[in-house]
N, C-alpha and C positions, 0 to 999 in steps of 0.2 A: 654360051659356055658358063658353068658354075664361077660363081668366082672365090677365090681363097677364103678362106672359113668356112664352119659349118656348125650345125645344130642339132644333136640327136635328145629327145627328152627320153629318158629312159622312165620305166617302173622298177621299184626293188620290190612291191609284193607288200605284204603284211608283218611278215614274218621274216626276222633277220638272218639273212644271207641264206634264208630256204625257199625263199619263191621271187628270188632275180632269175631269170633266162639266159641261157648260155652268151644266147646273143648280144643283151644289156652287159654283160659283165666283162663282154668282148667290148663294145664301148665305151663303157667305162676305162677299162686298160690301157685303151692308144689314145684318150682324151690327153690335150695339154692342159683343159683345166675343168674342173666340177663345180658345179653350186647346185650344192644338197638344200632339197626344201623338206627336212628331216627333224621331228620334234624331239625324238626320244635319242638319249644321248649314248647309249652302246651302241648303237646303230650308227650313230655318226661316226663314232671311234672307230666302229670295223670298216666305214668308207674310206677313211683316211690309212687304215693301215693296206687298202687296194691300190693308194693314191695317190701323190706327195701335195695334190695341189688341189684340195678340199675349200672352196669360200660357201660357208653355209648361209642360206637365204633366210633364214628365221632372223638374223640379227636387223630384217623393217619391221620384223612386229612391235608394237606397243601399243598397251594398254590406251584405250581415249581414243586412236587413231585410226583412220577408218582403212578399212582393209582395201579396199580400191586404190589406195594410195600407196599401201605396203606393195599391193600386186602388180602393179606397176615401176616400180624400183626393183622389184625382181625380174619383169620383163627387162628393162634398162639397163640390167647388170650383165645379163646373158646375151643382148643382143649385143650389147657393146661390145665384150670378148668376142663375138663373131665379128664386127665389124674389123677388130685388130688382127683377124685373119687367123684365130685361134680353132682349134678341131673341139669347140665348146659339147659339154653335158650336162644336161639337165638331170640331176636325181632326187625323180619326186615316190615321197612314200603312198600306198597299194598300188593302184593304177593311175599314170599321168596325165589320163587324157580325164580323170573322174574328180568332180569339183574341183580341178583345175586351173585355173585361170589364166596364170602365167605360162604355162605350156603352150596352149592354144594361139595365143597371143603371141610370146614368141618366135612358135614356129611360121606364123602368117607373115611376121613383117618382114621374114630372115628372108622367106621365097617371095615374097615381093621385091626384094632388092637383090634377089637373083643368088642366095646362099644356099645350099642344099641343108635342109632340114626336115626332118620326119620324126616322127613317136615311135616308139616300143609298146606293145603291149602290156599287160601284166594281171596280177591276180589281184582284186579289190575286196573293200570291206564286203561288198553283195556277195563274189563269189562263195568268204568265207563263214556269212551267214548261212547261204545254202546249203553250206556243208555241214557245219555247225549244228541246226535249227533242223536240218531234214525237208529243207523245204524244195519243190520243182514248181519253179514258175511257169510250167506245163502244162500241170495237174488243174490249175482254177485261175489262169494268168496274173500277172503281178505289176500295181500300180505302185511309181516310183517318181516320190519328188522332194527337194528341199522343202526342211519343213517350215522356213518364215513365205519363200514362195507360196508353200499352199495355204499359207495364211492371207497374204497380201491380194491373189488374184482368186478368179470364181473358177475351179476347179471342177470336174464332175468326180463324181466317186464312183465304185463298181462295188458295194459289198461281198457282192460274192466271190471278189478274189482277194490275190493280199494287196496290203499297200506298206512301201515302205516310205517312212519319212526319215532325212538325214541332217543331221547337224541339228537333232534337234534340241541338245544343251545349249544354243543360242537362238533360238527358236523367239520370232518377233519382235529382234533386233532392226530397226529401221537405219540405226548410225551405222552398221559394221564395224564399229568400236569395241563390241564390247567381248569378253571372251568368256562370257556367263548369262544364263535369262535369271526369270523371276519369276514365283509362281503366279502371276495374275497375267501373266503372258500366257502359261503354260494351261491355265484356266480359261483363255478366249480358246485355244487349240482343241479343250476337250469340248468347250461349247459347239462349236464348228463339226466335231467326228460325231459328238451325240445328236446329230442329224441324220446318222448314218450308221450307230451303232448302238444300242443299248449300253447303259449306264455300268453293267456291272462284267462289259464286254470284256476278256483276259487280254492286253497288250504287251506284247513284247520289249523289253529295253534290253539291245543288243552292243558289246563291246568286242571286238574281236579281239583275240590273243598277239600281244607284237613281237614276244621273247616268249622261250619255254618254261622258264619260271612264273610267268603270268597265265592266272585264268581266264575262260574266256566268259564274258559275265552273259549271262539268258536269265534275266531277270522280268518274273510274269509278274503284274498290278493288274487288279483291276482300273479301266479308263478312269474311272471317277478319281482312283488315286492314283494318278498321273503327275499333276504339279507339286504334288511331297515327296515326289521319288527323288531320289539323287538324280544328278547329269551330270556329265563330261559333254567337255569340246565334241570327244567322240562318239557319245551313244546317236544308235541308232535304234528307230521305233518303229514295231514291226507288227502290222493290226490282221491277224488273221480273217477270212472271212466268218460274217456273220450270217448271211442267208444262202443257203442252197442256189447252184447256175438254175435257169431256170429255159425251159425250154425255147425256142423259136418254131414252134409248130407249124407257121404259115410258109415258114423258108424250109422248113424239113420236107413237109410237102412239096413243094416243088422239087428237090431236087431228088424227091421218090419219085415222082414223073419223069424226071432228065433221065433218072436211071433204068426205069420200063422202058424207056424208048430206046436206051442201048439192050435190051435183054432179046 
C-alpha cells in the first residue's frame, strides 16, 4: 500500500498559463506545496497567484557551482516534502521529463520508498520549434542531442536529416558551473559539424516565445559564423539537412520480392 505522500512533476508548457493541461493544473490545485523550477519571473507570479505555497527551486543555482549539486538540493527539497507526508509538486518549465534532472530523480527515489509518484506530460522547446520553424521530423527524420554531449562523446551524424542540438549557449562546459560558453568552445563545435557539413551550411539559432510580448527568435548564420552569434542559456541549434536521403536499393529490392510473392 502507497504510503502518505506523494509526487506529481507536472509541465507548464512554454508559454504562460497557455500550454499547462487541464490535468497539471488540477494538480497543481490540491498540491499542499509546489517547488517551481521556473526562471522567468511573471510566470512565477502567475504560480503563486494558483497557489499559496510556492518554494521556487532556482534559489540553488549559482554562478561557479556545479549544477549537479544545485540538482540535487532540488531533488532533496521535493523528496523530503514527500517524506513529511506532503501531496508535493513539481513545476518544471516546457516539459518535465526534457533535460530534467530533478524530475526523473525524484520521482525514482519517492517509488523506491513506496510514495506514488509520476510525471505529467507537456509541450517542449522541440515541440515549439516544430511548429514554429515548419519543421516534421517525418519528412528526413531528426537527430537530437545536448550539445556539450555531442561534443564530449563519438557521435554518428545523418546529414540528411535534421539535427538538433540543446543548451547550446553553454555548449563545452565540463564544470556545470558556468551559465555562459565562449567562442573558442563554440569554434571546436563548428570544427566537429564541418565534418558533416559545408562551411557556409545555413544553421538555425532557435528561442522559443515564453510570454506574448516576446518574440520568438529563428535566427539563420551561416556555420562558420556560429561562435559570433549571440547565445542564451536557451538557444537552441537547429542544422537542416545538407545532402539528399539517399536510397537503399539492395533492401528495396528485396522487399519488391517480398511483395511479388504476396501478388
Amino acid at each position: 500500500m502507497p504510503r502518505q505522500g506523494s509526487l506529481v512533476c507536472i509541465s507548464l508548457g512554454m508559454r504562460l498559463a497557455g500550454h499547462i493541461s487541464p490535468v497539471s493544473k488540477s494538480h497543481l490545485e490540491k498540491a499542499d506545496v509546489v517547488f517551481s523550477a521556473i526562471s522567468d519571473g511573471v510566470t512565477e507570479l502567475w504560480l503563486q497567484e494558483l497557489h499559496p505555497n510556492v518554494i521556487s527551486l532556482q534559489q540553488y543555482y549559482q554562478e561557479g557551482k556545479s549544477r549537479k549539486v544545485t540538482y540535487q538540493q532540488m531533488v532533496d527539497a521535493m523528496v523530503s516534502a514527500v517524506r513529511d507526508g506532503h501531496r508535493v509538486v513539481g513545476a518544471f518549465y516546457g516539459h518535465a521529463g526534457v533535460f530534467t534532472y530533478p524530475s526523473h530523480k525524484a520521482i525514482q527515489i519517492c517509488r523506491n520508498e513506496g510514495f506514488e509518484a509520476h510525471m505529467e506530460p507537456g509541450i517542449s522547446a522541440e515541440d515549439c520549434l516544430y511548429a514554429d520553424a515548419g519543421i516534421d521530423p517525418g519528412k528526413y527524420g531528426c537527430q537530437s542531442y545536448e550539445a556539450s554531449q555531442f561534443m564530449f562523446y563519438q557521435r554518428i551524424i545523418d546529414p540528411s536529416a535534421y539535427l538538433i542540438l540543446w543548451q547550446v549557449g553553454v555548449t563545452g562546459d565540463k564544470s556545470l558551473a558556468r551559465f555562459s560558453t565562449h567562442q573558442d568552445y563554440l569554434a571546436v563545435l563548428v570544427e566537429l559539424l564541418r565534418a558533416h557539413y559545408p562551411s557556409e551550411h545555413q544553421v538555425m539559432l532557435y528561442e522559443a516565445a515564453t510570454l506574448p510580448i516576446y518574440e520568438t527568435r529563428m535566427e539563420w548564420v551561416t556555420l562558420d559564423a556560429l561562435p559570433k552569434a549571440q547565445m542564451h542559456l536557451h538557444t537552441t541549434l537547429m542544422v537542416p539537412p545538407s545532402v539528399k536521403l539517399k536510397s537503399n536499393t539492395e533492401i528495396l529490392e528485396r522487399l519488391g520480392k517480398i511483395a511479388e510473392a504476396f501478388d
